[in-house]
Structures are given as C-alpha cells and as structure tokens.
C-alpha positions in Angstrom: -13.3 -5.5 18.1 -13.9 -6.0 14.3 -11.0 -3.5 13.8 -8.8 -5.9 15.8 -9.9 -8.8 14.3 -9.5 -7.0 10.7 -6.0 -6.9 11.3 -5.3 -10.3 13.1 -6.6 -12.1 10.6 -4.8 -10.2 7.2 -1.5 -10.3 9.3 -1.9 -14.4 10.3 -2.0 -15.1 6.5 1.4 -14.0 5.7 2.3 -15.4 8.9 0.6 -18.9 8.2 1.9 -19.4 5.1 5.4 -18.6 5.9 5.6 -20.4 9.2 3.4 -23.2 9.0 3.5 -24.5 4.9 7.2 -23.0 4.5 5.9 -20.9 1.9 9.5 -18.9 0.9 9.7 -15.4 1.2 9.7 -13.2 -1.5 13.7 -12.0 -1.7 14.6 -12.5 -5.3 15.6 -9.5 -7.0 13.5 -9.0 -10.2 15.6 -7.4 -13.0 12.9 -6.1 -14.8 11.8 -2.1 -13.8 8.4 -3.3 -15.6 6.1 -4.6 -12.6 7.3 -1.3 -10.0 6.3 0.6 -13.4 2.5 -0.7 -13.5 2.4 -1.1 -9.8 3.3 2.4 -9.0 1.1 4.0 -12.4 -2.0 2.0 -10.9 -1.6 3.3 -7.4 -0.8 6.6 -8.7 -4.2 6.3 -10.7 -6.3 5.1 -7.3 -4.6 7.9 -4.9 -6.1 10.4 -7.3 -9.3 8.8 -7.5 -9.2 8.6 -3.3 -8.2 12.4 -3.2 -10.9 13.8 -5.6 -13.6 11.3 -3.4 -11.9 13.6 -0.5 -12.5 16.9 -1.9 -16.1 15.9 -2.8 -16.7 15.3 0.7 -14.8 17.7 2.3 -14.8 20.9 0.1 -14.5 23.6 2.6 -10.9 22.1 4.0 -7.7 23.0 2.2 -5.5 21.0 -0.4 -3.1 21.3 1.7 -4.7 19.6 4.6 -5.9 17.0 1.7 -2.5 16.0 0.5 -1.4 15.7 4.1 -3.9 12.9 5.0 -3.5 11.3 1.1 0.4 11.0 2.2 -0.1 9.6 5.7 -2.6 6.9 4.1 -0.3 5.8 1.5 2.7 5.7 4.0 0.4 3.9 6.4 -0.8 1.5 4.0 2.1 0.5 2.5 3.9 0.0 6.3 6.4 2.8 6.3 6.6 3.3 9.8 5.9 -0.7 10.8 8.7 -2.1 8.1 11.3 0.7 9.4 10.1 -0.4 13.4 10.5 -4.3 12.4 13.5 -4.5 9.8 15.3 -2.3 12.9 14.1 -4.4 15.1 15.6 -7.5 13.7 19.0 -6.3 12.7 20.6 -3.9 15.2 20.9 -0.5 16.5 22.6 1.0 13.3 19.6 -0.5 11.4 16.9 1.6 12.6 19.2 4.2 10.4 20.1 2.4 8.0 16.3 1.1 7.4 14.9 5.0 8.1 17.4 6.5 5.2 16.3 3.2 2.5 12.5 4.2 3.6 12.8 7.9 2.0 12.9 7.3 -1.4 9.6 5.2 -1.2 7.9 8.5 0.9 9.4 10.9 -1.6 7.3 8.8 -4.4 4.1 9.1 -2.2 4.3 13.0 -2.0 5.4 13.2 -5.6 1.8 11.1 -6.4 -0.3 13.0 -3.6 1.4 17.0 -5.1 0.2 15.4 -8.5 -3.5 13.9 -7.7 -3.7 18.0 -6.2 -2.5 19.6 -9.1 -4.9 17.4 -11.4 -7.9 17.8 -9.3 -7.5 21.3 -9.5 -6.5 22.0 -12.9 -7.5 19.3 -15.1 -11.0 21.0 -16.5 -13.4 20.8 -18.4 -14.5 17.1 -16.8 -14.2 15.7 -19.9 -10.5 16.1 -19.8 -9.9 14.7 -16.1 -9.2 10.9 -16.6 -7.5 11.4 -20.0 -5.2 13.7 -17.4 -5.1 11.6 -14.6 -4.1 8.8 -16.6 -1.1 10.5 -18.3 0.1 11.9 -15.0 -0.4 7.8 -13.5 1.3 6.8 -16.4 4.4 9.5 -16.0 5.1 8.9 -12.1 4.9 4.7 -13.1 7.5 5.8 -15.6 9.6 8.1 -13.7 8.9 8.0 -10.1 9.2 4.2 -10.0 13.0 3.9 -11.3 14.1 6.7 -9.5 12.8 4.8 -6.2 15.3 1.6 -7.1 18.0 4.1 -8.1 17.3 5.7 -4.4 17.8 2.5 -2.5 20.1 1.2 -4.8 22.2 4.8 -3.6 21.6 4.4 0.0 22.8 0.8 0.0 25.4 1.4 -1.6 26.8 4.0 0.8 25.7 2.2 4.1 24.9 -1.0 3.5 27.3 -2.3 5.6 25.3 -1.2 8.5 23.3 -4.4 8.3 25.8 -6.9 6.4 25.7 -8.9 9.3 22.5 -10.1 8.6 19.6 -10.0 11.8 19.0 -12.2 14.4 14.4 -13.1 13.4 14.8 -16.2 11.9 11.7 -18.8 11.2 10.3 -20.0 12.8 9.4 -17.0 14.9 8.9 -17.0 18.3 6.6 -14.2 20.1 9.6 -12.5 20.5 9.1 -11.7 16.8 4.9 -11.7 16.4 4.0 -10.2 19.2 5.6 -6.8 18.0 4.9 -8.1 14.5 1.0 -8.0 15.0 1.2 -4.7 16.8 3.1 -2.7 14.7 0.3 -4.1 12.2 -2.1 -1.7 13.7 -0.7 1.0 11.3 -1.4 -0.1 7.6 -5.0 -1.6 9.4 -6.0 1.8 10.4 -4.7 3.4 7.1 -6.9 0.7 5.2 -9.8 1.7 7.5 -9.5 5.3 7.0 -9.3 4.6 3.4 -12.6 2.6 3.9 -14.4 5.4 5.6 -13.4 8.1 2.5 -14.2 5.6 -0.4 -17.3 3.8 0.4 -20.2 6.8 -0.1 -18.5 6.1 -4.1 -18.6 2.7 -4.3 -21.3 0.5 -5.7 -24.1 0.2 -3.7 -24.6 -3.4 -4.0 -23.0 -5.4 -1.3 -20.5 -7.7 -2.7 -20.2 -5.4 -5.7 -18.2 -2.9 -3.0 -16.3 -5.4 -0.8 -14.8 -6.3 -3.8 -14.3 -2.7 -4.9 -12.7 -1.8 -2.0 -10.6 -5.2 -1.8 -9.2 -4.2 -5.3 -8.7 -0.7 -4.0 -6.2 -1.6 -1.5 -4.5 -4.1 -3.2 -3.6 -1.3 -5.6 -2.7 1.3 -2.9 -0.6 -1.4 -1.7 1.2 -2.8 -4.9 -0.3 -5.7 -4.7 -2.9 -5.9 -7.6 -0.8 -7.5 -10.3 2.4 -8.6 -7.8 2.2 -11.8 -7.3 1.9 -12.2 -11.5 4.9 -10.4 -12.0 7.0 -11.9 -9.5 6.3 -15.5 -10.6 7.0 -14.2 -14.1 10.0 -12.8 -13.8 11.6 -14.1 -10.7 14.0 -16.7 -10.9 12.5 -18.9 -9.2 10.0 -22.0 -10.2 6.1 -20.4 -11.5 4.3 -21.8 -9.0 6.8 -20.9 -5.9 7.4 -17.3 -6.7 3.9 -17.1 -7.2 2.7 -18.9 -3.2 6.0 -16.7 -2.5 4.5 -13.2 -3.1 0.8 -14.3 -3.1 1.1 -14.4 0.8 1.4 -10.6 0.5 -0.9 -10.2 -2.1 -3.6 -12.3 0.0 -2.7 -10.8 3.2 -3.7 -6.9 1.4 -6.7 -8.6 -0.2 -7.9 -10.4 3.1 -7.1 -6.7 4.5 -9.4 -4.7 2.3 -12.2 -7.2 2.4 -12.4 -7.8 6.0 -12.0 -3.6 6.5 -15.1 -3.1 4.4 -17.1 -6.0 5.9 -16.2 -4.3 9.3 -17.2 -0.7 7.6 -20.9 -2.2 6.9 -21.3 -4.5 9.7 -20.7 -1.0 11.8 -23.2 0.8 9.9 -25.7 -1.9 9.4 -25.2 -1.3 6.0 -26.1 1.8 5.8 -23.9 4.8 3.4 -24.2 8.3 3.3 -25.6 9.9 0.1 -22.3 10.6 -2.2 -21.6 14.4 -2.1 -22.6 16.3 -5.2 -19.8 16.0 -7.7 -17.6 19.4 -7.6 -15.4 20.5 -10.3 -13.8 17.4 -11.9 
C-alpha cells in the first residue's frame, strides 16, 4: 500500500502542476552542454557510491551480476522503459521505434557509468586513493559521456525524425485516456527508487531525518534532477521564475519520490536497519 501510494503521490505532482496551475512544460532546448555535464558527473559519482554499498553487502555475488542490477536501476529510475511506452503511446505506431532507437544513447551512458563504478571498485587501491579516483572517472563520463549522448540523439533525429513530425495526439488537459497508463507505467522508476532504497539505507545516517533527506538527495541525483531546475531557469530562454516552476515539477516530483520511498522503507521496518556490512576493499 505505501508502495502505491509512494508512487501516486510523486507522479500527481508533475501532474498537478501541469494540469491544474498550467505550469509549462519543460521543452526549451538549452544550448549550453554545461548542466548534462554536472548532471551526468554527479550521477556518475552516486552510481559508484550505490555499487560499492552493493558489493559491501553482497560480496560473494559477481560484478557481473552487480553491474547488471546498477544498469537496470539507473534505466528504471530515470524511466527508460515508461518514457519509450508513453512518448509511443502518444505519437503513433512508427514512434514506439522511433522513441526505442533515441532511448539507446541515454542506456549506452548508463553501462558506460556502471563498467566504470566496477572497474574503480575493483582497482582503485589503497582506500586512500578511491574517491580521488572516483571523482576523476565522474568527472570524465560528465565530460565525455554527456555530449556524446546529445550527439546520439541529435544523429537518430536527424535520420528518422520524420517518424514523429506529425506531432501526437495527448494534449492537456489529459483525460484518463492519458493518466491512467501514465500512473501505471509509473510503477517502474517507483520500484527502481525502492530498490535503491533497500541497498542504500544500512549506509545512511542513522538519524531519521538526517537519512530521508540522504536518500531524497540520492535520487534526485540518479535522476538528474539535483541541480536541474537551476540550470534550466538559467539558461533557458524562457522568464527565471517560469523555467524554473517549468522543470521544478520534475525536480519535485523525484524529490517527493525519494522521500516518500524512504519514509515507506522505515515505516516497513519500524525503523529498524541492519548493521552496515564491514567495509571490504575500497
């Protein structure tokens, strides 16, 4: 039940705001590479963090299996499968390929950052050396990882974008048409989020609100979020205060996501976390 209302309530805020204060939606196209940079290097940072927290509690499976459940998380979380289902959804049957080939890029970024938090938990020794390593590597796939992305999409829409130039058909105000498979599609970056939950909360604080807020700021990071709404009001062109309701309905949406997840992870175990595993390696 918590689960369900977890992910009601983060999806009605996006929803709310767009529908019922005609908050715009985010759909300016920001010239500047600089917030996918930061964006990407801070989730980069976070998915290594989440997959050393993994080996820690899990020594005795693989990498391999590891970086498999890393990747499906951050696909998950940031609505791979649920923005391919919808965007195809709205526009027509060409879309769903159209929408599939513009999501690879994004899932070739993920792997890229879940081969590279492997290769520095492994390798990056003595301890001393681990988050001088992990931040380079965070730093490098910001750099690199997060222009080749744009360059990606900017390829595939270029080639067969005119498998959607007629526009789609979901237009506000939505009718259940449009939420109902809106809010069950949702399902999929809840349960990513909650997964996430169950892996990172033996490492967080053990003070109550000291972890909620932790873990909010944990998934607005896996999800792009932390600093999104900031850059987009900076550099879109669009009036401060607009861009910044515009892609704070996102921003709020992940942040009412990651709190209500880890208020739902206590309120399930009274409270109550397993002892953190002893630290191995790095």
């Amino acid at each position: 039940m918590a689960f369900c209302l977890t992910a009601v309530l983060s999806l009605s805020v996006h929803a709310v705001m767009l529908q019922a204060f005609d908050v715009p939606y985010p759909s300016a196209q920001i010239s500047s590479p600089l917030p996918d940079i930061v964006n990407n290097a801070i989730a980069a940072w976070v998915t290594i963090w989440l997959f050393v927290q993994m080996r820690r509690t899990w020594p005795h499976r693989s990498r391999i299996v590891h970086a498999g459940i890393v990747f499906l998380l951050l696909c998950g979380l940031n609505e791979t499968l649920r923005g391919w289902f919808m965007n195809g959804y709205c526009t027509s049957a060409r879309g769903w390929l159209f929408f599939a080939m513009m999501a690879v890029p994004a899932m070739l970024l993920y792997a890229a950052t879940v081969i590279a938090a492997a290769l520095v938990e492994r390798f990056a020794q003595p301890r001393r050396w681990f988050h001088c390593t992990a931040l380079a590597v965070s730093v490098l796939i910001g750099v690199v990882g997060a222009p080749l992305v744009s360059l990606g999409k900017g390829a595939v829409f270029a080639a067969f974008g005119d498998m959607v130039s007629g526009g789609g058909w979901c237009q506000l105000p939505y009718g259940m048409n449009v939420l109902a498979p809106a809010y069950m599609t949702f399902v999929e970056p809840a349960l990513a989020c909650l997964i996430c939950c169950a892996l990172a909360s033996p490492f967080l604080c053990k003070n109550f609100a000291g972890r909620i807020a932790q873990f909010t700021l944990l998934t607005l990071a896996l999800k792009k979020q932390l600093f999104m709404a900031l850059f987009y009001a900076l550099y879109a062109p669009l009036p401060f205060g607009a861009a910044l309701l515009s892609m704070g309905q996102f921003s709020l949406e992940a942040a009412v996501l990651g709190a209500a997840t880890a208020l739902s992870w206590a309120y399930a175990r009274n409270g109550i976390e397993p002892a953190r595993p002893a630290a191995a390696g790095a």
